[in-house]
N, C-alpha and C positions, 0 to 999 in steps of 0.2 A: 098519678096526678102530679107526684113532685118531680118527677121528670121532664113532663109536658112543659110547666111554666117554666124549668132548668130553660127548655128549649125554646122557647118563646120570648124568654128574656136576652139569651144569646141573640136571638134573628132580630130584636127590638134594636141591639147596641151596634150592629152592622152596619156599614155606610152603607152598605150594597142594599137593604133591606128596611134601613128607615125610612123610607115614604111608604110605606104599606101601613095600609091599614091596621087593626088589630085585628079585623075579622078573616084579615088577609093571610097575616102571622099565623093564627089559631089553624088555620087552613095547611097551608104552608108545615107546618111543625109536625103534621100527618105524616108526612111525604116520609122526615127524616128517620136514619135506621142509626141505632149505635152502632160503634166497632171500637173496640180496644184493640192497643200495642204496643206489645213489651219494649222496653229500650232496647236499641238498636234493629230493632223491627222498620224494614223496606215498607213503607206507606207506601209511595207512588216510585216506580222505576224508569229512568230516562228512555227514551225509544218506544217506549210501549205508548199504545192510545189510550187516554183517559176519557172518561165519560161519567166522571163522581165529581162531586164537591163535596168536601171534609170542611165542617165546623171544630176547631177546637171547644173541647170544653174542661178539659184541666191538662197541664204536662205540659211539655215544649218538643219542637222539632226542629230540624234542620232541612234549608233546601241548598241541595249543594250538587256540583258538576264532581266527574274525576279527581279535581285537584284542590278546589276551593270551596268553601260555604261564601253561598250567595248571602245569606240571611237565616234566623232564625224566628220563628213564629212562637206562640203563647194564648194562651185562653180568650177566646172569643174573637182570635182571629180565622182567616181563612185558605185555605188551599184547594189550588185548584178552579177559581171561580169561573174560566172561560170555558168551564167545559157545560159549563150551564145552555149555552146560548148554540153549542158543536163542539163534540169529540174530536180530540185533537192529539197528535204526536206531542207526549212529555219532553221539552228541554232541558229538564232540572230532575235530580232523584227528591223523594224528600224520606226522612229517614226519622223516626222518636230519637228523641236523646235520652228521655225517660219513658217509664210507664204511663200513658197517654191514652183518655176518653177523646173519641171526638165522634160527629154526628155527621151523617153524611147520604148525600142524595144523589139520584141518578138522573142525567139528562132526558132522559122519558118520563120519567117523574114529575119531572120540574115546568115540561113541557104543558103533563097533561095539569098539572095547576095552574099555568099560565091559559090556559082556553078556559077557567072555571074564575080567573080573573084578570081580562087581557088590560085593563087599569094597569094594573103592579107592572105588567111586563115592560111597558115602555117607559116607565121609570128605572126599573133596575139593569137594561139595558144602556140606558143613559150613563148610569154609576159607574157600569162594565165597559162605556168605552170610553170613559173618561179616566178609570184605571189603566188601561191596555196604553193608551197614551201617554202616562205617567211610568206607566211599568217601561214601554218600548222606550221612553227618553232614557229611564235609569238605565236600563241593559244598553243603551248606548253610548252613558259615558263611562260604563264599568267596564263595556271591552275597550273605548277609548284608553281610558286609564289603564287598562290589562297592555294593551298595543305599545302604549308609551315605556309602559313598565319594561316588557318583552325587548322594546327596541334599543331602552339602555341596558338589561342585561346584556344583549347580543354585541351592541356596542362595547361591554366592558371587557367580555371574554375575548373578543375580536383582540381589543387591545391587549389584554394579558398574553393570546396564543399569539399575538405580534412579537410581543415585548418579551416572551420564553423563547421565539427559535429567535430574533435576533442574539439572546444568549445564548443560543447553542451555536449560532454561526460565530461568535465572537468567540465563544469556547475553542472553537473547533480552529478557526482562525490561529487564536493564541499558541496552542495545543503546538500546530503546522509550524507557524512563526520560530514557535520557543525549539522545534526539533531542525528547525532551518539552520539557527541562530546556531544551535549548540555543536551541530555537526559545522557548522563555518570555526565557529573557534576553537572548535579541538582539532579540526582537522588542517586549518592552515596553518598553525604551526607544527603541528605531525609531519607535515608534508617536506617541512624542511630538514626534519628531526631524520622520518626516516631516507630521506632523498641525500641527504649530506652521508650520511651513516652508509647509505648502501654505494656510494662515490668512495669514501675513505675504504672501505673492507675492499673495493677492486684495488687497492693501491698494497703495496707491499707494506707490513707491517708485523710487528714481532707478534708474539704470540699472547702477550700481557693485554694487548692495546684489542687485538681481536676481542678476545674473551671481554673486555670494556664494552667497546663498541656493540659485542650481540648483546652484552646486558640490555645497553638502551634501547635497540633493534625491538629485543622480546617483551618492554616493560611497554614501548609505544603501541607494539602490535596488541595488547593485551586490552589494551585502552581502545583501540581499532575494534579490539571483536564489543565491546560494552556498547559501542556505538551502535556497528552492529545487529545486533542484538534487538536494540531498544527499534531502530529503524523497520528492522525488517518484521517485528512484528506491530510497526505501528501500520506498517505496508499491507498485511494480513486484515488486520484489526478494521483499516478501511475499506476492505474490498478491493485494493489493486495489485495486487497478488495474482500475474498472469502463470496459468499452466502450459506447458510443454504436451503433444500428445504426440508422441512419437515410441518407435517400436522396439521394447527393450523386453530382456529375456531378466524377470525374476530372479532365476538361480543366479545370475551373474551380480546381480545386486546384494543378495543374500550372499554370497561369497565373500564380496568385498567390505561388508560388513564385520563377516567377521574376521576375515585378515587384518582390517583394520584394528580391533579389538584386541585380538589375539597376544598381542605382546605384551600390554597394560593387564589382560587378566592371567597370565603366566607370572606377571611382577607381584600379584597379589598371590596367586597358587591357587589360582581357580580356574574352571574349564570354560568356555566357549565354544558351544555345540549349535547345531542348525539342523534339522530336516527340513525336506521339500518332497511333499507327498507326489506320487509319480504321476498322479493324474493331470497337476497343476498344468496349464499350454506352456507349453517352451516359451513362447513370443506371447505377448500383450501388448497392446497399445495403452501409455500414461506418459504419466512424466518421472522418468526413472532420477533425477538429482533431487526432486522433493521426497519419493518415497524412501531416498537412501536416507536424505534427510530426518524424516520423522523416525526410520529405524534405527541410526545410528546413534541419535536422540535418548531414545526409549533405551537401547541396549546397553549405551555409553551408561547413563542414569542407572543400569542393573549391575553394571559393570564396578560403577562408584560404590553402589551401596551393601555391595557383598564380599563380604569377608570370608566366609569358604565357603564348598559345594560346587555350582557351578550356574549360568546363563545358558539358556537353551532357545536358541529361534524357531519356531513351529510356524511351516505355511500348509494349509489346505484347503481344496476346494469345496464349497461348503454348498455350492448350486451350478448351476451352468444351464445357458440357454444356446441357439443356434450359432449367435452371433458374440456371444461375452463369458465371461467365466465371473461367480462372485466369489473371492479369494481373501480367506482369513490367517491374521498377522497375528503370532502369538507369541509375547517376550515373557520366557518365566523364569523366576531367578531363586536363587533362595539364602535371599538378603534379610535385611533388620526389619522390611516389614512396615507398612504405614499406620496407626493409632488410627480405628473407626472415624474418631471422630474429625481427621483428618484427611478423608478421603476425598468429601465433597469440595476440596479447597485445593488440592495440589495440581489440578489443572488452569488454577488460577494464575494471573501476569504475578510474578515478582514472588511466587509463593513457593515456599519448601516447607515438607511434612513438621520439621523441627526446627525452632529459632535459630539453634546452634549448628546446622548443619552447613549455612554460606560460608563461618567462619572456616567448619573442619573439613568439608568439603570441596568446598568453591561455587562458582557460577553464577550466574544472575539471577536466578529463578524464572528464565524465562521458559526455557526449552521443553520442556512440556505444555505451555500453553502453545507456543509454535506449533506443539507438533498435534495438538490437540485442532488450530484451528486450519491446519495444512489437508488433514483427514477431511474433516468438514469442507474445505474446500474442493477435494476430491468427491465429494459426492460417498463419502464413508461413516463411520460411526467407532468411535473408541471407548471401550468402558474398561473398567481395574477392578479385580479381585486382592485383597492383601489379606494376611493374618500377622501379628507381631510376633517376630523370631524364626517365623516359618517363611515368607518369600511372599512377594506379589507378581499378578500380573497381569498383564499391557496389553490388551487384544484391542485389532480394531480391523474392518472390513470394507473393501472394495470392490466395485463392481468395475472391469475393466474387459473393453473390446478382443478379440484375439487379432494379433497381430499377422507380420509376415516373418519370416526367416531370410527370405531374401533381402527386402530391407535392413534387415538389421544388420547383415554382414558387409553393407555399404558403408564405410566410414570415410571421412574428408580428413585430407591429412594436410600439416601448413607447418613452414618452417619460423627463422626469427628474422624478423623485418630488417630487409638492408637498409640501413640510417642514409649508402648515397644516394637514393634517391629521392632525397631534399637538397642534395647538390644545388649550391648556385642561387637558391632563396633569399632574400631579404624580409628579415623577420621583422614586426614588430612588437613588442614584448611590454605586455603593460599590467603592472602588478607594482602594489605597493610596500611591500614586504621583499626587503632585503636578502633575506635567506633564502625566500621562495624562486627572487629572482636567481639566485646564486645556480641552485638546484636546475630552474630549467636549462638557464642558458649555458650551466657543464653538461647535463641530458644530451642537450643538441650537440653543442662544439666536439663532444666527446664519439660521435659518429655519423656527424655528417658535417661538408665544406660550407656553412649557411653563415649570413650576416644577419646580426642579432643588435638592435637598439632599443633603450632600456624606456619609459615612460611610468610617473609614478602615479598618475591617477587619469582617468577618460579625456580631462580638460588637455592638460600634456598629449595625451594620444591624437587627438582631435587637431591642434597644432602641428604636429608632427607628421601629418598625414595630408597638411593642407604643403609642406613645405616639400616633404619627400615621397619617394616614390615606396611603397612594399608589395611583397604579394600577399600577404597573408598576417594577421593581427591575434596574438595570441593575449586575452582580454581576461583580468580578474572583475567580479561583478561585485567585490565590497571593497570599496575605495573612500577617501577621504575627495571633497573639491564636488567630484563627479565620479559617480560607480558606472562601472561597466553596463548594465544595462540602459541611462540616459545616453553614454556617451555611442553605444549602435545605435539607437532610434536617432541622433542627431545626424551619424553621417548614413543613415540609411534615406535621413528625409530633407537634409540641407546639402548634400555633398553632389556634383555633379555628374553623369554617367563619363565612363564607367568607374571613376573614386566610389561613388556609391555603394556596388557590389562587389567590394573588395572583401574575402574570404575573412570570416571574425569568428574563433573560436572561444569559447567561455572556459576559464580556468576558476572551476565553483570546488568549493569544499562543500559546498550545501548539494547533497545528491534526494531531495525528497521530489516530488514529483511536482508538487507547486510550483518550485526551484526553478526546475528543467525547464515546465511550460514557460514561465517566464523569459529565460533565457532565448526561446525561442521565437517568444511573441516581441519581443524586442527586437528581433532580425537575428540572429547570431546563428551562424550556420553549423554547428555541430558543439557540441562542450566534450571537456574531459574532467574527471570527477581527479580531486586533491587528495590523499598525495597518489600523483600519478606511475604507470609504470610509463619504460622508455616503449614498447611498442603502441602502447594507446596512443601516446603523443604523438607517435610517427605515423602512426594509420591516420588520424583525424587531420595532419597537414598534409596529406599526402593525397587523403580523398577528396580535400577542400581547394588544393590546389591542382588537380586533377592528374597530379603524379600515378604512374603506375605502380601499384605494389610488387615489390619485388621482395622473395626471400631467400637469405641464405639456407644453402645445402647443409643439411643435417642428415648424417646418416643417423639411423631410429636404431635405437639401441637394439640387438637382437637379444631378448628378454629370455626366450625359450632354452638359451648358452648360458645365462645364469639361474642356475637353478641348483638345489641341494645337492644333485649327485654332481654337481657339473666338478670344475677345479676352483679355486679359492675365490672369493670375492677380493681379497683386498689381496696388496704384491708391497711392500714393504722396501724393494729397490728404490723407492724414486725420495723414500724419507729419510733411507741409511745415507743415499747420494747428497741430502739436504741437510744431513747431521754432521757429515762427513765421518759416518762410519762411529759417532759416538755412542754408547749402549743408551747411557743415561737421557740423553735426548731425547733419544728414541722413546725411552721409554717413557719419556713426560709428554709427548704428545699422544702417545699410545692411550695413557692414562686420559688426556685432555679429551679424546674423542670418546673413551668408553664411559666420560661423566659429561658430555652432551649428545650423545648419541640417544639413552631416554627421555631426555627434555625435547628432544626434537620429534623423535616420535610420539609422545604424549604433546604435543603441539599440532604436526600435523593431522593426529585423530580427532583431537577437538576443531579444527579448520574446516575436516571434513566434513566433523555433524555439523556446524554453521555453515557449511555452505560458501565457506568464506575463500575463494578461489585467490584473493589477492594479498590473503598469509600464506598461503602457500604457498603463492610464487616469493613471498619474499623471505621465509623461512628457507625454503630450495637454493633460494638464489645466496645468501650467507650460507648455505654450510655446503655448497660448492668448492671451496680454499681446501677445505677439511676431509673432503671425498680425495681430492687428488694428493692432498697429501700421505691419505693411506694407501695410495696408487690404487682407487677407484676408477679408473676410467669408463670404464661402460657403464657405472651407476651415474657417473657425474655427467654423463651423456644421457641418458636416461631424467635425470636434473632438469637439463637442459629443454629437452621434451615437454617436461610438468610445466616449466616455467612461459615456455610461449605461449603451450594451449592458455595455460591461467590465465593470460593476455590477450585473446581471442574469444570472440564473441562464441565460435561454434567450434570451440574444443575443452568445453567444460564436461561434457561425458569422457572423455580423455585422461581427463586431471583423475576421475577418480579411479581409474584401472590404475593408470600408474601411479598416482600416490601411493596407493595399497602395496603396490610392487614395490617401490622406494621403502616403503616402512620394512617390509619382509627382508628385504636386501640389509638394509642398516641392523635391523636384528641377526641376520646370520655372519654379516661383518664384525660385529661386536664378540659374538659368540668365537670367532675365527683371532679373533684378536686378545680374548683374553686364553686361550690354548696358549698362545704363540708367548706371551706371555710368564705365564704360568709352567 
């Protein structure tokens, strides 16, 4: 009974249900069934079709979507009321928040009361769609409000993910700028530094001044590879890092590898071993200067940090399909060893296993992440194994095409550029740096007949071009007044045919590729990166003014006549003739070569793991004086060789056969030389 009028009194206090009668209530309160539920108990579930109305009658619930609470209901409210009138698809869950009585009826029910009293029905229809009305306004300004809401989130994130990549484009920008800026000022005054340097060492001079002069040579070049370094793998770092696929035989890489090494780990008293499993293809198709690069890299690195025992190269083939071999690289050494906890980090920019190791070591910390992102861009994978005191090692894997043999024994061969043919030129030379100007305009005068006028900034240029006649403008693009790149776009757009398409080279210390575009998009028909060599400069006016390349005859060192069993590398006639026959002389030159004869090999091994083809020609090119004075001729000829290719676009696979060779050669000269000696 206490139930009943529970129930009765609830259906009294309802909007939906106070016009009813009491006889109608009493009627009606039949109909209702309890249900209990626990807190957190699913009452009604979105999507599904309801056909109940729930009474609360003690507890609280919630009606709420996926994300939100609509509202919460309480004692002797209602849930559910439309489904009184039709079953309908739930838009709302409704859920207990507590332990929760409520009474509830079913649309057949409700029905069959409404025909026992059709009075009530068309009142409490009335209620119900004067709610439905009320209820559809709220639901439409609560998704109104939700929309509003939504559309300034969207808006704000819009503007945050605006307002992040403009910082990463200004980062990145800065980043480009700041590696612009730095390679412009280190390297245009290097360019005089080493351009003057490498003019005085062709000049006669005693032997104090030499030994001066390559100091400065090797402290500039030093600074050259830091640049380097930091460029080439900012070149990586961005993705423009283009590869070479061309068809190169492994062993011969592996070879040169370790010849290259070979001398540096004899100075420590450690071995230098290599296997190449038989199975490996002769020929493969890649890019054999990257992969010498990453090895030399790795091996250099194995080479540094072992103090006895020995480096060993392991290559095998680890799969093979129709058309490719997958080919695994294995450097193991048995060095000091990296600390566990130091493993995940020495592939990282700028990182060595130990604080102390840049100072006792050396290097940048770059060369293994180079070589780490050189792999990767090879379509490879490098991992390391180490133990402390026992050795690490450096494996990583490539998948590469098989090549041909035929191919590969095609080589291009090319001599050093005749300077006369710029014969008869009128230059114009526009640079505002005094030394720079110094540097080019002895380059040129010093081998070819060309007329040279000076201009210190674009404005001057642009005058001088309105007054005289040249064929060809050799343009710095950081200038005071006016830089070189306003002052091409001015006469590319104000000057009349054909002054307009008058041949404008770019003299950039900035070599990033930003730089270049620039340079180009400005009109400039070719550039030469600072400090230059003499054949760049003569190929780029020479192509620009549509001279024919010409080169001198070089005979190619026959390399196969100098070999261990052959007869001496050095001939000591041409320095007794240069002493006049004095012992002591002799012997301090003797001396003088046998204590740069390591630095230069340990110089040019590290050029080679960089890659850096434009120390090597300049290291070759100073210690040319020094070959012939030990009466080197066929090594100094051989020199000669290293130095053009270094100069040329398509004789960098060159440079590192005969570097190698060069390095081999000065170590059994030396060897020859302290006999002789001794």
């Amino acid at each position: 009974m206490k139930k009943t009028s529970e129930i009765q009194a609830l259906l009294s206090q309802s909007d939906i249900f106070q016009g009813l009668s009491q006889t109608a209530i009493e009627d009606l309160s039949t109909y209702m069934i309890p249900a209990y539920f626990k807190e957190g108990a699913l009452i009604l579930q979105k999507g599904t079709i309801g056909d109940w109305m729930f009474l609360i009658q003690s507890g609280r619930v919630k009606v709420h979507n996926e994300i939100h609470t609509v509202a919460v209901l309480e004692k002797g409210e209602i849930i559910g009321e439309l489904s009184l009138l039709k079953p309908e698809t739930r838009n709302m869950s409704v859920t207990a928040l507590e332990n929760t009585i409520t009474y509830r009826i079913a649309h057949n029910d409700f029905f069959a009361f409404a025909e026992k009293n059709p009075k009530a029905l068309s009142g409490i229809i009335s209620v119900l769609v004067d709610r439905l009305r009320t209820q559809t306004a709220a639901t439409l300004r609560h998704f109104e409000q939700r929309e509003q809401e939504l559309t300034k989130l969207v808006e704000e994130r819009t503007t945050d993910l605006q307002n992040k990549n403009l910082e990463l484009e200004r980062t990145q920008k800065f980043k480009e700028q700041f590696l612009a800026n730095m390679s412009h000022e280190i390297r245009t005054p290097m360019n005089a530094i080493l351009g003057m340097t490498n003019l005085v060492l062709e000049t006669p001079l005693s032997e104090k001044q030499k030994n001066y002069l390559s100091g400065i040579q090797k402290a500039s070049d030093n600074l050259l590879h830091i640049i380097n370094d930091i460029l080439d793998f900012s070149k990586v770092e961005a993705g423009k890092m283009e590869l070479e696929k061309i068809d190169f035989s492994i062993r011969d890489v592996i070879e040169q590898v370790v010849t290259t090494l070979r001398y540096r780990a004899e100075e420590k008293g450690i071995e230098i071993l290599s296997s190449v499993s038989a199975d490996v293809p002769d020929v493969l198709i890649g890019d054999p200067v990257r992969l010498y690069q990453v090895l030399i890299n790795l091996s250099g690195n194995a080479v540094k940090f072992t103090k006895k025992g020995s480096v060993q190269i392991d290559v095998v083939k680890e799969s093979a399909t129709g058309k490719s071999s997958r080919i695994k690289f294995s450097i193991i050494d048995t060095g000091i060893g990296i600390p566990p906890d130091k493993i995940d980090s020495v592939f990282e920019s700028f990182s060595q296993a130990h604080s102390s190791d840049t100072r006792k070591y050396g290097g940048t910390g770059l060369g293994l992440s180079i070589s780490k992102q050189l792999v990767e861009l090879m379509e490879g994978e490098i991992s390391i194994e180490s133990k402390i005191n026992s050795g690490t090692t450096f494996s990583f894997t490539l998948a590469l095409p098989l090549g041909s043999k035929e191919k590969l024994r095609q080589k291009k061969t090319s001599g050093k550029v005749d300077g006369s043919i710029l014969n008869g030129l009128k230059i114009l030379l526009v640079e505002d740096n005094a030394d720079n100007r110094i540097v080019a305009r002895d380059t040129l005068e010093s081998k070819a007949e060309v007329m040279i006028e000076d201009a210190l900034n674009g404005q001057e240029a642009i005058d001088k071009l309105k007054q005289n006649y040249f064929d060809v403008v050799l343009m710095d693009v950081q200038m005071p007044v006016m830089d070189g790149y306003e002052a091409t776009r001015y006469i590319r757009e104000h000057f009349p045919p054909p002054a307009n398409s008058i041949p404008i080279i770019a003299l950039t210390a900035s070599v990033t590729k930003n730089e270049l575009d620039r340079c180009r998009e400005a009109g400039m028909d070719d550039y030469v990166p600072k400090p230059f060599k003499m054949s760049q400069l003569f190929t780029a006016i020479a192509k620009s003014t549509g001279r024919t390349l010409k080169f001198l005859d070089i005979d190619k060192p026959v390399k196969k006549e100098i070999t261990a069993a052959s007869s001496n590398v050095t001939d000591l006639g041409y320095l007794e003739e240069f002493c006049e026959g004095n012992k002591e002389k002799m012997q301090k030159y003797i001396n003088i070569f046998l204590k740069r004869a390591p630095l230069l090999t340990d110089m040019l091994t590290t050029a080679l793991a960089e890659n850096n083809f434009e120390e090597i020609a300049t290291q070759v090119h100073a210690f040319k004086p020094t070959l012939m004075m030990m009466g080197m001729s066929e090594v100094k000829e051989l020199a000669v060789e290293i130095e053009t290719h270094c100069r040329e676009d398509d004789g960098k696979k060159e440079v590192i056969q005969d570097t190698t060779e060069l390095i081999r050669l000065i170590g059994v000269a030396a060897n020859e030389l302290k006999n002789m000696v001794n």
